[in-house]
MARDO-685550 format. One line per 5 residues: number of its first residue (from 0); their letters; for each residue y, z, x of N, C-alpha, C. Coordinates in nm, 2 decimals. Example, Ala and Ser with C-alpha at 12.3 -4.5 7.8 and 13.67 -1.06 7.14 Angstrom:
BEGIN
0> as> -0.57 0.78 1.32 -0.45 0.78 1.23 -0.33 0.78 1.32 | -0.22 0.71 1.28 -0.11 0.71 1.37 0.00 0.79 1.29
***
This chain:
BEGIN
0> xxxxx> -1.49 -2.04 1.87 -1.58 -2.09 1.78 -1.67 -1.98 1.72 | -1.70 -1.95 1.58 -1.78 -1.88 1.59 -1.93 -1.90 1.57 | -2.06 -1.84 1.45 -2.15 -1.87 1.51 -2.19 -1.97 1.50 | -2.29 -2.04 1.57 -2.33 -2.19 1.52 -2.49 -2.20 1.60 | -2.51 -2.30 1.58 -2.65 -2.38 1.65 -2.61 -2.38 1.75
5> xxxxx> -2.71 -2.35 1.84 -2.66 -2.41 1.97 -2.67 -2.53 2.05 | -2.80 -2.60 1.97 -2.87 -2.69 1.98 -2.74 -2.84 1.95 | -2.71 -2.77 1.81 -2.57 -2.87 1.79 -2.45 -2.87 1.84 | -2.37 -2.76 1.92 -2.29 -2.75 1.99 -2.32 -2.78 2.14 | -2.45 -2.85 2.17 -2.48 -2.94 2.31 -2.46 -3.08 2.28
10> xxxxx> -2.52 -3.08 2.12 -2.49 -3.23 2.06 -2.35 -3.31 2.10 | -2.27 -3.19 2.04 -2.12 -3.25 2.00 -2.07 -3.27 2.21 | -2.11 -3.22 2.27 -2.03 -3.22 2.39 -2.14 -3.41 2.48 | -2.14 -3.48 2.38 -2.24 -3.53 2.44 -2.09 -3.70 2.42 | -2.02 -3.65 2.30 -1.91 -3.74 2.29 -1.77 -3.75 2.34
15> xxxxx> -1.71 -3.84 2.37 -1.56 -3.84 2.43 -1.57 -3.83 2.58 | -1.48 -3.85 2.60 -1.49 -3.84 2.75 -1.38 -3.72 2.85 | -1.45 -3.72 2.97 -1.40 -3.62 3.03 -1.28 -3.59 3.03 | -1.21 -3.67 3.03 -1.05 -3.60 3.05 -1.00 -3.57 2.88 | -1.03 -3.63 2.80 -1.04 -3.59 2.64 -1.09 -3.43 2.64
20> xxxxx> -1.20 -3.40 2.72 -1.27 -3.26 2.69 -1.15 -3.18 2.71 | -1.16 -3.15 2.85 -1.04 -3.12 2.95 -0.94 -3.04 2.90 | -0.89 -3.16 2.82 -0.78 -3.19 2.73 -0.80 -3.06 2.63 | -0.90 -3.10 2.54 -0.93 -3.02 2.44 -0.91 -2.88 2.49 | -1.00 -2.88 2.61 -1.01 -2.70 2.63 -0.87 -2.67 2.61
25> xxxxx> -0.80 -2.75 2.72 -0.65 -2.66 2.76 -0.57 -2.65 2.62 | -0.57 -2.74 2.51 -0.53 -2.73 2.40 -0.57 -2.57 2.34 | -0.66 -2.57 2.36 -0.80 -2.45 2.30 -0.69 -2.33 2.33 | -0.68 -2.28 2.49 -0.68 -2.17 2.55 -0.50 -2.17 2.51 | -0.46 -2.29 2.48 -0.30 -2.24 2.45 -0.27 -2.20 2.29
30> xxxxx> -0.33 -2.26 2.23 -0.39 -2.21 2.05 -0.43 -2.09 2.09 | -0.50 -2.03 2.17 -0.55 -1.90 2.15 -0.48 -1.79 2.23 | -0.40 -1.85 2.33 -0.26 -1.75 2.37 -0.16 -1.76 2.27 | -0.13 -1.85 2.16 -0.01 -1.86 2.11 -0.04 -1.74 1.98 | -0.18 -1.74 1.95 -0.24 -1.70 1.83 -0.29 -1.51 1.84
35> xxxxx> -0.25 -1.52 2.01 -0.29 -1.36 2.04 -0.14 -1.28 2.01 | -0.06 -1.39 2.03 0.11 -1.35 2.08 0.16 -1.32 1.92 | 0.09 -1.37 1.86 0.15 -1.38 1.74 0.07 -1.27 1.63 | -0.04 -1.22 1.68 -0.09 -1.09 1.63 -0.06 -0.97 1.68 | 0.01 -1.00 1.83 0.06 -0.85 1.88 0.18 -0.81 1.78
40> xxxxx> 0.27 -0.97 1.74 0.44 -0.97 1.68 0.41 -0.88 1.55 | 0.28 -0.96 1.48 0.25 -0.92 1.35 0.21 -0.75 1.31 | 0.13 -0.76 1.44 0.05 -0.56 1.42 0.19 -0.51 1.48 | 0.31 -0.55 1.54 0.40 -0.49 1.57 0.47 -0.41 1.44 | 0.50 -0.49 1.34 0.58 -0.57 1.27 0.49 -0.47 1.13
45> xxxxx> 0.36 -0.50 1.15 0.32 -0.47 1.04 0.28 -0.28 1.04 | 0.31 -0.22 1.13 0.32 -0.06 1.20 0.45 -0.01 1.12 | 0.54 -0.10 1.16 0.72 -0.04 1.08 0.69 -0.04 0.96 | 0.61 -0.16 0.89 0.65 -0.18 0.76 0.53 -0.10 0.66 | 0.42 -0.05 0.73 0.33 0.05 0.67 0.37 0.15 0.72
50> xxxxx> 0.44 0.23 0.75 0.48 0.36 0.75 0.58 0.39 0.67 | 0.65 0.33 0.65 0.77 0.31 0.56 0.68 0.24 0.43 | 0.61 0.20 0.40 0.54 0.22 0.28 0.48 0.32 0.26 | 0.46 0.40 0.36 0.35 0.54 0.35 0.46 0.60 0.29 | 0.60 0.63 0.32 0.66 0.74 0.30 0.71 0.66 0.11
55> xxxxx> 0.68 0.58 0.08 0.73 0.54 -0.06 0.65 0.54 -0.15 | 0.49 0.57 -0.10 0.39 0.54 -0.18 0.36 0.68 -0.24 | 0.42 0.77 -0.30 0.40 0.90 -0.32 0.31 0.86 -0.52 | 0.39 0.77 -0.58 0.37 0.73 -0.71 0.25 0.57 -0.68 | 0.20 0.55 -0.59 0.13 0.44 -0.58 0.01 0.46 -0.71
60> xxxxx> -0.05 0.58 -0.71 -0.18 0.58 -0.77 -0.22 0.63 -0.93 | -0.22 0.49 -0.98 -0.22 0.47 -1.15 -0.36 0.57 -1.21 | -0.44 0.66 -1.11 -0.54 0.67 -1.17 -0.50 0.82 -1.25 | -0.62 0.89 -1.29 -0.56 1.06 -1.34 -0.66 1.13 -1.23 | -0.54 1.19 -1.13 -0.56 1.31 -1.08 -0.74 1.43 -1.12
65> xxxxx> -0.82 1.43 -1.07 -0.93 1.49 -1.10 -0.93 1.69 -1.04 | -0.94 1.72 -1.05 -0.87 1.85 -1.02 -1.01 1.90 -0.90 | -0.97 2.00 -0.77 -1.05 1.97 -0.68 -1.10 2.15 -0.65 | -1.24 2.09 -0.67 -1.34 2.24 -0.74 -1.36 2.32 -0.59 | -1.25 2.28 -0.47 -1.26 2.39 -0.35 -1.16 2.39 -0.24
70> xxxxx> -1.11 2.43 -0.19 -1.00 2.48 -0.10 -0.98 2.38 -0.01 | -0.90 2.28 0.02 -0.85 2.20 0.18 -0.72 2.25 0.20 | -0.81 2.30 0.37 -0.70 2.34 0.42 -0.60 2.30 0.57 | -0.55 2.29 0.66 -0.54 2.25 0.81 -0.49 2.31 0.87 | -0.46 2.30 1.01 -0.43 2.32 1.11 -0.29 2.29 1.15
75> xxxxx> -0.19 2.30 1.17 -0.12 2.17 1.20 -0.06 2.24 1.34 | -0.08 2.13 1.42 -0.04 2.17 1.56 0.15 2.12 1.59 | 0.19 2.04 1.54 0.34 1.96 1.51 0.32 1.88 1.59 | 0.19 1.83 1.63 0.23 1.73 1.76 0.24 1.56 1.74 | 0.24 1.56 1.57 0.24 1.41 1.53 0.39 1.40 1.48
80> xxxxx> 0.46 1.27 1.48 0.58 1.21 1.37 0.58 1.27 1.25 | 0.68 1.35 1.24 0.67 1.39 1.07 0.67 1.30 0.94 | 0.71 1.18 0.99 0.77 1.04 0.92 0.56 0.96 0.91 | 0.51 0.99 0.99 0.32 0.94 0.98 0.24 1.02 0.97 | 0.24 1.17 0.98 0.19 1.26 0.99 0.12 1.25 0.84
85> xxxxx> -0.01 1.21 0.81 -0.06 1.22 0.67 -0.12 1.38 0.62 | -0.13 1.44 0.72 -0.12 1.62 0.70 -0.06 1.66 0.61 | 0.10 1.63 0.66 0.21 1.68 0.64 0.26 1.62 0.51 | 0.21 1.53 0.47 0.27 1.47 0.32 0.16 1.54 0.23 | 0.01 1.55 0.27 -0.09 1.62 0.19 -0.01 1.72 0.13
90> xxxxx> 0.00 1.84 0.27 0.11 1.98 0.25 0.20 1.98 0.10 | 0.27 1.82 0.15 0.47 1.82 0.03 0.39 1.76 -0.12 | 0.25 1.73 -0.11 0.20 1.71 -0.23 0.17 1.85 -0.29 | 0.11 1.91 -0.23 0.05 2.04 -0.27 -0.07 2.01 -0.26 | -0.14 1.94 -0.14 -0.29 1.87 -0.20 -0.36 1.92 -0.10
95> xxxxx> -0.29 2.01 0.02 -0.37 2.07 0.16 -0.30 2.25 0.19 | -0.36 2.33 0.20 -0.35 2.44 0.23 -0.30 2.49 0.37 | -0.19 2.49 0.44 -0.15 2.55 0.57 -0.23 2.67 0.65 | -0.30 2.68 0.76 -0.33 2.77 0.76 -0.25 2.83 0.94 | -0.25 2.95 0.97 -0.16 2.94 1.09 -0.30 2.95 1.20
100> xxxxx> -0.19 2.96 1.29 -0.33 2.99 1.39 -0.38 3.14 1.45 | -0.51 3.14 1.48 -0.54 3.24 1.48 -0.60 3.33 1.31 | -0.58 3.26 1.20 -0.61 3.28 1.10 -0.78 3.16 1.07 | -0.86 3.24 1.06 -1.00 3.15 1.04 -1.03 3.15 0.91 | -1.09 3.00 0.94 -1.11 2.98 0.80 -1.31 2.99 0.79
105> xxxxx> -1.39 3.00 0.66 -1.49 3.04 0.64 -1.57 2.89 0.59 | -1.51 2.80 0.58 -1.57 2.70 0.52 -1.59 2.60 0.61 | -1.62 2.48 0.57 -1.66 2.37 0.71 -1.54 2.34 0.74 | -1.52 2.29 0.92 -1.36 2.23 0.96 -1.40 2.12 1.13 | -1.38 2.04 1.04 -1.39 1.86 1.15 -1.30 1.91 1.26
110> xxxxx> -1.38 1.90 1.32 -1.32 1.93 1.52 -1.34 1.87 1.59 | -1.28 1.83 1.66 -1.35 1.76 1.80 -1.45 1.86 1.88 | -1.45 2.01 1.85 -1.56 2.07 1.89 -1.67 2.13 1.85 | -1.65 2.02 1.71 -1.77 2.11 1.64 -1.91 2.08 1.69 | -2.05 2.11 1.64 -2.15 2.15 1.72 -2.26 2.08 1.62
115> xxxxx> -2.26 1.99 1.54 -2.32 1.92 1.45 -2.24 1.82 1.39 | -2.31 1.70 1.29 -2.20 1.63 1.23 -2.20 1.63 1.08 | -2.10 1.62 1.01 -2.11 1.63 0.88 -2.18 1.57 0.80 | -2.29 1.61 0.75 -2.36 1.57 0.65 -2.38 1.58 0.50 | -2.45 1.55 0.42 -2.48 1.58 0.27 -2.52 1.71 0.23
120> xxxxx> -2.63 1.80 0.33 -2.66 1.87 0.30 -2.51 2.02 0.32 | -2.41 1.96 0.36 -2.28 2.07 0.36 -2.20 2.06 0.21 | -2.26 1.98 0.12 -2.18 2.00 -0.03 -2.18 2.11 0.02 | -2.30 2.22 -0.02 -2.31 2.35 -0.09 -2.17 2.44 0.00 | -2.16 2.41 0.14 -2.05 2.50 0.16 -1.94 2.45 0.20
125> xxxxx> -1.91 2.33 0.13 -1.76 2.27 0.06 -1.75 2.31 -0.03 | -1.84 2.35 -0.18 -1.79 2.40 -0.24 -1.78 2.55 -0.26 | -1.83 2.59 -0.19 -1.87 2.73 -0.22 -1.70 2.80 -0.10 | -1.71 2.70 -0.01 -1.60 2.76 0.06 -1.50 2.68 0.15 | -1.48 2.58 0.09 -1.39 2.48 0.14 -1.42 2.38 0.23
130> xxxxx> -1.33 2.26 0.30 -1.32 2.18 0.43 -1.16 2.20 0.49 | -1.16 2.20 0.59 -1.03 2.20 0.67 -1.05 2.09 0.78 | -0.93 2.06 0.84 -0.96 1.97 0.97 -0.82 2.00 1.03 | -0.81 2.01 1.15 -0.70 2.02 1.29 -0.67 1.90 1.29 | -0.49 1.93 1.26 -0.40 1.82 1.29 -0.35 1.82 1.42
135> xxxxx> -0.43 1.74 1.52 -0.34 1.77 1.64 -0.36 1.56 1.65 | -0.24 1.55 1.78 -0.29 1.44 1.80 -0.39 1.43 1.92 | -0.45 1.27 1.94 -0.54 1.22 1.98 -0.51 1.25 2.15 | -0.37 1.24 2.15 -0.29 1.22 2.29 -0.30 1.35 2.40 | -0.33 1.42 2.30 -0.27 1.57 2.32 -0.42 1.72 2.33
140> xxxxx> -0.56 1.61 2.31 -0.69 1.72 2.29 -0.66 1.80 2.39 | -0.64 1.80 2.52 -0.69 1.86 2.62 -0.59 2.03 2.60 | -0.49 2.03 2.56 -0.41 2.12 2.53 -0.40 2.19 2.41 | -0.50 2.12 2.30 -0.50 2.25 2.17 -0.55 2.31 2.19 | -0.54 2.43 2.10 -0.59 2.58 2.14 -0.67 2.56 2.02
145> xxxxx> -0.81 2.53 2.05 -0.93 2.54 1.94 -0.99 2.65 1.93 | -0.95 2.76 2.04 -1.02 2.89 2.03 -0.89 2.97 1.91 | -0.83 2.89 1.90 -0.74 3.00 1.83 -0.75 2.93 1.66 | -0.80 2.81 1.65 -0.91 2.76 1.46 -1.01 2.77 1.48 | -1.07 2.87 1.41 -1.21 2.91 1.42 -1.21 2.89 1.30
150> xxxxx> -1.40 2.84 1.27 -1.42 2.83 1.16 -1.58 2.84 1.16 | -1.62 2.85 1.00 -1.77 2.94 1.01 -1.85 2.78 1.04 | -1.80 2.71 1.01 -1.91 2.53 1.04 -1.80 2.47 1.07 | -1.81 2.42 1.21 -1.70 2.34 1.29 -1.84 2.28 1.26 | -1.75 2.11 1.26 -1.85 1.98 1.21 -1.74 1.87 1.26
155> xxxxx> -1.83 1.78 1.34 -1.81 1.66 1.39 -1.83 1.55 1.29 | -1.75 1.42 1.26 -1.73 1.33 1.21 -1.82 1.17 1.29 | -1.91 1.14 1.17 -1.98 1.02 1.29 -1.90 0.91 1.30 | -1.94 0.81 1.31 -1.90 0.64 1.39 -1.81 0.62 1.24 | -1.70 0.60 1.25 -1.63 0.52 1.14 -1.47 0.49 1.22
160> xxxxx> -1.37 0.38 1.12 -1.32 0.30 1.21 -1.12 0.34 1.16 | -1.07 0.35 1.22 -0.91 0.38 1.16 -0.85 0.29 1.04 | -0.82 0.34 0.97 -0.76 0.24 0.87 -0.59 0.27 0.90 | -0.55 0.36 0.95 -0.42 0.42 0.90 -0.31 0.38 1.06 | -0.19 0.32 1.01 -0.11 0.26 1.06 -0.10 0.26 1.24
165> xxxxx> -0.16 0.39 1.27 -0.11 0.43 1.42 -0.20 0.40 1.48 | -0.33 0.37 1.41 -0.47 0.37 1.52 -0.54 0.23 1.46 | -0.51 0.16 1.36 -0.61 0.07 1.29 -0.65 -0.01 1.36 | -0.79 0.00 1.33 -0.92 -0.08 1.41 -1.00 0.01 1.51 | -0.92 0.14 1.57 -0.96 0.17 1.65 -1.12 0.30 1.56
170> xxxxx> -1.23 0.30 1.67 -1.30 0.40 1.62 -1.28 0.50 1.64 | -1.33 0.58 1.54 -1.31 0.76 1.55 -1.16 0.79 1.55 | -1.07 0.69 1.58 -0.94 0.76 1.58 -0.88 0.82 1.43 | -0.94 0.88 1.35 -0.93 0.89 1.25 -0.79 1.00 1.22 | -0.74 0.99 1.15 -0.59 1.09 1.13 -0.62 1.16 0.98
175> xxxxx> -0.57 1.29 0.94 -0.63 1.43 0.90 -0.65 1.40 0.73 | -0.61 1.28 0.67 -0.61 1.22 0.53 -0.79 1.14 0.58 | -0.76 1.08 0.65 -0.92 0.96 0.65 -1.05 1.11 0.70 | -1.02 1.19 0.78 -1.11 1.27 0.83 -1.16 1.35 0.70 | -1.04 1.36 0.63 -1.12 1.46 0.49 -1.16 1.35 0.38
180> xxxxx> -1.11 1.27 0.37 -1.19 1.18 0.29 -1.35 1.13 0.35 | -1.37 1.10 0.42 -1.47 1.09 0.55 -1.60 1.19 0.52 | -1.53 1.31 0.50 -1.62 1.44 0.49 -1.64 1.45 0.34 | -1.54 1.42 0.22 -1.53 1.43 0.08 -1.66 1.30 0.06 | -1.67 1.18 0.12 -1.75 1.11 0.08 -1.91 1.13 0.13
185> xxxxx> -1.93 1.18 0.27 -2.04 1.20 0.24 -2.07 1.30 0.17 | -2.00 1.45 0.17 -2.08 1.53 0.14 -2.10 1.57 -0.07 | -2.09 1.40 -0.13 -2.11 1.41 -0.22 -1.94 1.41 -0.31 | -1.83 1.37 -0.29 -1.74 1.37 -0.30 -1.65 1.26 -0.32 | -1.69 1.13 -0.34 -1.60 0.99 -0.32 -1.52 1.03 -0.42
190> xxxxx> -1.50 1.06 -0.58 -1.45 1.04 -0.58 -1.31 1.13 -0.53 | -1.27 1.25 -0.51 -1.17 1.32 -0.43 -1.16 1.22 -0.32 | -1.22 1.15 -0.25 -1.18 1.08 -0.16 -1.10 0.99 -0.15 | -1.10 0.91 -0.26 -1.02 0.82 -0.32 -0.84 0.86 -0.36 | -0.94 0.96 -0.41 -0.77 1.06 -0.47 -0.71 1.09 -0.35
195> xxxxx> -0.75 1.13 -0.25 -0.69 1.20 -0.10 -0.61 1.07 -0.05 | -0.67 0.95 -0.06 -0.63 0.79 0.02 -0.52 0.79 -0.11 | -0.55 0.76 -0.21 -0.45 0.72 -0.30 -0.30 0.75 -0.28 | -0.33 0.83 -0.25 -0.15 0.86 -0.20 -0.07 0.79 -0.08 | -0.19 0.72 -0.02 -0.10 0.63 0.11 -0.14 0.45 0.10
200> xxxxx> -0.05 0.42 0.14 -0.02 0.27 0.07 -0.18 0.19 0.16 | -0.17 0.25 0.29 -0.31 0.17 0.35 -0.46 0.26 0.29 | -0.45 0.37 0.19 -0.57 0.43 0.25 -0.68 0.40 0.11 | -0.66 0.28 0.07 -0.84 0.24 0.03 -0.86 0.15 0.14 | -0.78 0.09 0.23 -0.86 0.01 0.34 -0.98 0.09 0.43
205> xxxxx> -0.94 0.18 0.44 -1.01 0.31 0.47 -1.15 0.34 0.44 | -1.16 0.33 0.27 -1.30 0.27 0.21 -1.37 0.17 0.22 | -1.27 0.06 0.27 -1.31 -0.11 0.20 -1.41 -0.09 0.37 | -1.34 -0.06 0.46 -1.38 -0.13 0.60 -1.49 0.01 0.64 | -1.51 0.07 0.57 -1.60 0.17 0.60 -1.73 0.19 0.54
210> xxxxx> -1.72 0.09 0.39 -1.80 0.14 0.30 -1.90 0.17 0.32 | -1.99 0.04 0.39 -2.10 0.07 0.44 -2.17 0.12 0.51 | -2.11 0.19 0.61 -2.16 0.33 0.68 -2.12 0.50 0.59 | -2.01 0.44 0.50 -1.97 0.60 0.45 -2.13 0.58 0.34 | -2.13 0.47 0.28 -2.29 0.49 0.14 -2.42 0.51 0.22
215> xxxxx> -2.42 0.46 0.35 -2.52 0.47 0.43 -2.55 0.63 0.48 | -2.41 0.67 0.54 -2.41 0.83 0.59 -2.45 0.93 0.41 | -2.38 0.89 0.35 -2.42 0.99 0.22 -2.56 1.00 0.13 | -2.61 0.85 0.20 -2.74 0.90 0.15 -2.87 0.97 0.26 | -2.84 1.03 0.36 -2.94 1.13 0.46 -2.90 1.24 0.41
220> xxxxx> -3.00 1.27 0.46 -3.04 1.46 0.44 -2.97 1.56 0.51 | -2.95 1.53 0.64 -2.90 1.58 0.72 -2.85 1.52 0.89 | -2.78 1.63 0.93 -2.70 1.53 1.05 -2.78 1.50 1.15 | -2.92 1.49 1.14 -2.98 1.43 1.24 -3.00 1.27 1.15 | -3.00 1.26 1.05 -3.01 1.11 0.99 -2.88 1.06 1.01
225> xxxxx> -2.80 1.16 0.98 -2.68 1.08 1.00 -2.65 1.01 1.16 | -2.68 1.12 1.20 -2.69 1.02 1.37 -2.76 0.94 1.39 | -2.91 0.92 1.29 -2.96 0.80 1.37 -2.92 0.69 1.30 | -2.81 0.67 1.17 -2.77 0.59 1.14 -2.68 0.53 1.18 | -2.61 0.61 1.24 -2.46 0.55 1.32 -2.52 0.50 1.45
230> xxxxx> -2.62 0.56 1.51 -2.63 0.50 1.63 -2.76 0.36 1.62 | -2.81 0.32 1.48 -2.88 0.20 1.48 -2.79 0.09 1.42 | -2.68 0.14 1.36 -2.57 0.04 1.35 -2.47 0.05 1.43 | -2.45 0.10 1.56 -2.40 0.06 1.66 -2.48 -0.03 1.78 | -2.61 -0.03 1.76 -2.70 -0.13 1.80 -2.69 -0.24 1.81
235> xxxxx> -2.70 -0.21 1.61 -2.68 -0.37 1.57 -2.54 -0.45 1.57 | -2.48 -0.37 1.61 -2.35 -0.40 1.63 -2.28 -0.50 1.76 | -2.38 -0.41 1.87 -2.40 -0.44 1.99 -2.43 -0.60 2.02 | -2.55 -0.60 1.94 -2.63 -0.72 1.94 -2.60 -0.84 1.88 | -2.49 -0.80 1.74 -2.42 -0.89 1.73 -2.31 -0.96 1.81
240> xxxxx> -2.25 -0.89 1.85 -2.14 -0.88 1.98 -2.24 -0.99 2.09 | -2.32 -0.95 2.11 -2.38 -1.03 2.25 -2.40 -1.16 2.24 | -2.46 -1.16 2.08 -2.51 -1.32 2.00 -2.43 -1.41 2.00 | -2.24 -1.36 1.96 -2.16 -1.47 1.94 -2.11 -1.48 2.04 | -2.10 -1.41 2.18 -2.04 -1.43 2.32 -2.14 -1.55 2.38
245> xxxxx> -2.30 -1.52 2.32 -2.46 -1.65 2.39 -2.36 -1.80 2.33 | -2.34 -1.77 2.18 -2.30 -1.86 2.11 -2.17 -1.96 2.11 | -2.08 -1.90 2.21 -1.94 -1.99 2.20 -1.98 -2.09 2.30 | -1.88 -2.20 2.22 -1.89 -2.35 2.31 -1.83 -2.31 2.48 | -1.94 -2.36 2.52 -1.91 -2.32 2.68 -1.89 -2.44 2.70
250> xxxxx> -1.77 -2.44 2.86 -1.71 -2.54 2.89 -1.85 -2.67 3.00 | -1.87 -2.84 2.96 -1.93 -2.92 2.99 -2.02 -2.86 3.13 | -2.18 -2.90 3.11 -2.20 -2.83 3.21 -2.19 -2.99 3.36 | -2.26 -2.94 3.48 -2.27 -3.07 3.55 -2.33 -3.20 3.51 | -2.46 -3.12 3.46 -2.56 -3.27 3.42 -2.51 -3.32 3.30
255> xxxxx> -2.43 -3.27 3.19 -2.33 -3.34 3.05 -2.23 -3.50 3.19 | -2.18 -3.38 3.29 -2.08 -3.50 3.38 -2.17 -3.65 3.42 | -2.29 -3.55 3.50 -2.38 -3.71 3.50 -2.46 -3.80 3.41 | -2.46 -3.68 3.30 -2.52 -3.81 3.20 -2.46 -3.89 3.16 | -2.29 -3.86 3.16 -2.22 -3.96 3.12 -2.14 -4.01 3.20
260> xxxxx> -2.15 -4.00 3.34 -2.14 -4.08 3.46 -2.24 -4.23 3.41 | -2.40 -4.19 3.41 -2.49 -4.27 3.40 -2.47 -4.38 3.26 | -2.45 -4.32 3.18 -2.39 -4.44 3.06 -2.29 -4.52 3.05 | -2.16 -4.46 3.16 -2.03 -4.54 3.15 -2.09 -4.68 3.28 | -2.19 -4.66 3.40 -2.25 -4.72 3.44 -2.31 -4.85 3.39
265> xx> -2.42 -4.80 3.26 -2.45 -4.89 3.19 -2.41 -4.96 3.11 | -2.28 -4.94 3.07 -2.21 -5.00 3.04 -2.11 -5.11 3.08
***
C-alpha cells in the first residue's frame, strides 16, 4: 500500500472478518511474489533488449549536433563488453579522445580518486582544458592502475542514480557516457549533455531521473554546496523511506481480534 492516513487504514481493518483478513494477506504476499518474479523476467529481458538498442541507436538523435568548445578524453582500461561499453562507441563516433596510460591529462578527470567533487565553479577549466573520465569497470576498482591517469583536477561525481542498461537504478554506478554528461551539466554544459546521451537509446532517462539533483547541483558555487546538497537530499530521502515503511497496512493487531470477538458476542 502506499502512502495513506493512518488513522483510516485502522478504520478499514475494523470490517470483515478474521479468516477473510487472513485471507486477504496471503492473497497480498502471493500478488507481491508473483509481481517481484515478474520484474526480475522483465529487467532480465529488458538488459538484452537495451543493449541491442544501444548498438542501433547510432542515428537515434534528430537534433543538430552543437560543436564542443573542449577536449573529452578517456582512459580505457578494456575491462567492460565491447557490445555496452558506452566509452567505446563515444571513441567509433569520434566524440571521445583515447588517451594511453601513463600519458596525463591537464584538464579535470572523474575518478574514483579524485579529492573534491565536481562543481560549477570547474567550467573555467573544462574549457580552458578539457574533462576526461576512466573507463574501468565497477567490478574491477581495486586493480586499476590510477597512478598510471594522472590528471591536473581528479574530481569526484556526487549522489546521482544509473540510467544505463548494466547498473539501472543503482547509485553512483554511473558508466563513462552518464559520468561526462553528469560533469557537462553541472559545470554549465546541459546542453553537450544531451548530445553525449543522445546517441544511446536509454540515455535521456539519465536526465529525466536525475534532473532534479543535476538543476540543483548546477546551481552551487562550489563542491562544498554541492555536498551539502546531495547529502540533504539523501536525508530527505531517508525520511521518506521511513514514512512509508510507518505507513503500510500492518497486519490486525490483538485488540482489532478482541474488539471483534466482543461484537460478534453482541450479536
Amino acid at each position: 500500500m502506499g502512502k495513506g492516513n493512518r488513522k483510516n487504514q485502522n478504520n478499514k481493518r475494523g470490517g470483515g472478518s478474521m479468516s477473510q483478513r487472513c485471507h486477504d494477506k496471503n492473497q497480498l504476499h502471493e500478488n507481491m511474489a508473483q509481481m517481484r518474479l515478474k520484474e526480475e523476467e522483465e529487467s532480465e529481458n529488458g538488459s538484452d533488449t537495451s543493449t541491442s538498442g544501444e548498438e542501433e541507436s547510432d542515428n537515434d538523435y534528430t537534433g543538430i549536433d552543437i560543436n564542443v568548445p573542449f577536449t573529452v578524453a578517456m582512459w580505457d582500461l578494456n575491462h567492460c563488453d565491447p557490445k555496452r561499453c558506452s566509452g567505446r562507441k563515444l571513441a567509433k563516433l569520434g566524440m571521445i579522445k583515447e588517451l594511453r596510460l601513463g600519458q596525463r591529462f591537464s584538464g579535470l578527470c572523474l575518478s574514483p580518486v579524485g579529492v573534491s567533487c565536481v562543481a560549477p565553479c570547474d567550467k573555467e577549466i573544462v574549457l580552458a582544458h578539457g574533462a576526461s573520465v576512466i573507463d574501468c569497470s565497477w567490478a574491477r576498482i581495486d586493480e586499476t592502475p590510477f597512478n598510471k591517469m594522472k590528471s591536473s583536477h581528479p574530481r569526484l561525481l556526487p549522489y546521482l542514480v544509473a540510467a544505463n542498461p548494466v547498473n539501472y537504478g543503482k547509485p553512483s554506478k554511473l558508466n563513462c557516457v552518464e559520468a561526462l554528461a553528469a560533469a557537462f551539466y553541472i559545470t554549465g554544459f546541459p546542453e553537450i549533455a544531451q548530445q553525449y546521451l543522445s546517441k544511446f537509446g536509454w540515455g535521456q532517462t539519465f536526465i529525466t531521473i536525475n534532473k532534479e539533483l543535476l538543476d540543483a547541483y548546477s546551481k552551487c558555487k562550489d563542491s562544498s554546496e554541492v555536498i551539502d546538497v546531495q547529502n540533504k537530499y539523501m536525508e530527505e530521502a531517508l525520511k521518506e523511506r521511513a514514512q512509508e515503511k510507518d505507513e503500510i497496512d500492518l497486519p490486525p493487531s490483538y485488540s482489532d481480534y478482541e474488539d471483534e470477538s466482543e461484537s460478534e458476542k453482541d450479536e
